[in-house]
C-alpha positions in Angstrom: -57.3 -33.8 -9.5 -58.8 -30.5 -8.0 -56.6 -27.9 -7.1 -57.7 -28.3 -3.0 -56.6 -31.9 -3.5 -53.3 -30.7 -5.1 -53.1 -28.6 -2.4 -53.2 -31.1 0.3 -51.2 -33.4 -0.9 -48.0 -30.3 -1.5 -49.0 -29.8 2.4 -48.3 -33.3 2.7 -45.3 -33.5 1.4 -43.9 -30.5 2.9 -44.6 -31.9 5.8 -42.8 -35.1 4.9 -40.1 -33.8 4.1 -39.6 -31.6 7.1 -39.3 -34.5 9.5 -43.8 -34.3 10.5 -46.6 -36.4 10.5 -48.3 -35.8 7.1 -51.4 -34.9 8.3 -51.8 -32.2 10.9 -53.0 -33.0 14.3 -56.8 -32.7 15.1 -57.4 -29.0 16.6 -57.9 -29.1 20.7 -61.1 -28.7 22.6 -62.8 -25.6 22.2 -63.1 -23.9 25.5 -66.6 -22.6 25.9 -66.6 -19.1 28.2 -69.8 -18.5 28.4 -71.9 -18.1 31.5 -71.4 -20.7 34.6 -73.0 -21.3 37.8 -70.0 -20.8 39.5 -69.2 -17.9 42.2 -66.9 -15.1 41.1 -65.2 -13.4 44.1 -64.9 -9.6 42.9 -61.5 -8.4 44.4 -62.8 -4.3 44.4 -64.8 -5.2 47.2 -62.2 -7.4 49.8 -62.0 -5.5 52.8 -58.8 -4.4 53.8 -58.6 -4.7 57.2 -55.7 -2.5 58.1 -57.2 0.4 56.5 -60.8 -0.6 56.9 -62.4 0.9 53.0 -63.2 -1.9 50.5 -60.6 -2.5 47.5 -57.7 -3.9 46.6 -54.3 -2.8 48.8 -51.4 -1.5 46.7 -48.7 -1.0 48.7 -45.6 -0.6 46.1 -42.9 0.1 49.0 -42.9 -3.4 50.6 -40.9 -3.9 54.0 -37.8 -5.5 53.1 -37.8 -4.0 49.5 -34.2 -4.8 47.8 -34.3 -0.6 46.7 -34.1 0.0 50.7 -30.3 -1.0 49.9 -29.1 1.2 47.7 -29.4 4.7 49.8 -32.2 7.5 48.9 -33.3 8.2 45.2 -31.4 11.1 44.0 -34.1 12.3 41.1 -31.1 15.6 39.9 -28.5 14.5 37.8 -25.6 17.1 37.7 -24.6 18.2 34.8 -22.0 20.7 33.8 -22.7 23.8 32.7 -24.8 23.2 29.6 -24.9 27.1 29.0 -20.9 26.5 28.3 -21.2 24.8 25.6 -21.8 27.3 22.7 -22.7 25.6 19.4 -19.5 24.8 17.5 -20.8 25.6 14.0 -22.5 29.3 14.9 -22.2 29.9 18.4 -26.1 29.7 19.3 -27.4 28.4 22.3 -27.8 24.2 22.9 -30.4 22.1 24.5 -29.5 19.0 26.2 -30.7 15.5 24.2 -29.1 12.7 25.8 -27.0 11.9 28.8 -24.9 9.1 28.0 -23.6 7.5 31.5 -22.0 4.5 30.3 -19.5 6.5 27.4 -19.2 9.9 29.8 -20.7 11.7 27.5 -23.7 14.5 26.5 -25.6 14.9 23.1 -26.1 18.5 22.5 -28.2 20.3 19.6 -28.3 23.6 18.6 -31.6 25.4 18.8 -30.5 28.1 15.9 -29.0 25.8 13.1 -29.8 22.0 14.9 -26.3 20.8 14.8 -26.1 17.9 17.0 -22.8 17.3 18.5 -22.0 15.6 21.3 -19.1 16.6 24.5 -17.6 14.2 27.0 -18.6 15.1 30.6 
């Protein structure tokens, strides 16, 4: 017996075993993509008619937009005083990392010795 034989017949029992056919199913049509008769419509040219230039409208603000709801962006998070916060192993100055707003709290690193400590805000 060859060792492709061997082979096969491990597969099929493995196979067996796990509750499957024991041969594999035949492989599905292969989809052929290349050229066709058919019309492609290309979407860079559509006219948009409110603007009147060709392309595709983008319009991410949509009327009636859930984000309406929630009041104006606010893009400044205030933070205390980060210049407070001396480092606590030589007193240099410290950089914000991370502003955690679930725990309340600020990851700080020193830019002298790069302790990282972190303060609750």
């Amino acid at each position: 017996m060859s060792l492709s034989q061997r082979l096969k017949e491990a597969e099929k029992e493995r196979r067996i075993s796990a509750g499957l056919p024991p041969e594999r199913p035949a492989p599905e049509a292969v989809v052929e993509l290349g050229p066709s008769d058919e019309v492609v419509i290309d979407l860079t040219q559509a006219e948009r008619p409110e603007v009147g230039t060709t392309g595709i409208a983008y319009d991410p603000v949509r009327n009636g937009d859930a984000a309406s709801a929630f009041g104006d962006h606010e893009p400044e998070l205030a933070l205390p005083d980060v210049a407070s916060y001396p480092c606590p192993r030589c007193g240099g100055r410290t950089q914000v990392d991370l502003v955690d707003q679930v725990h309340q709290t600020i990851s700080l690193s020193c830019l002298s010795c790069f302790h990282m400590f972190r303060v609750e805000s």
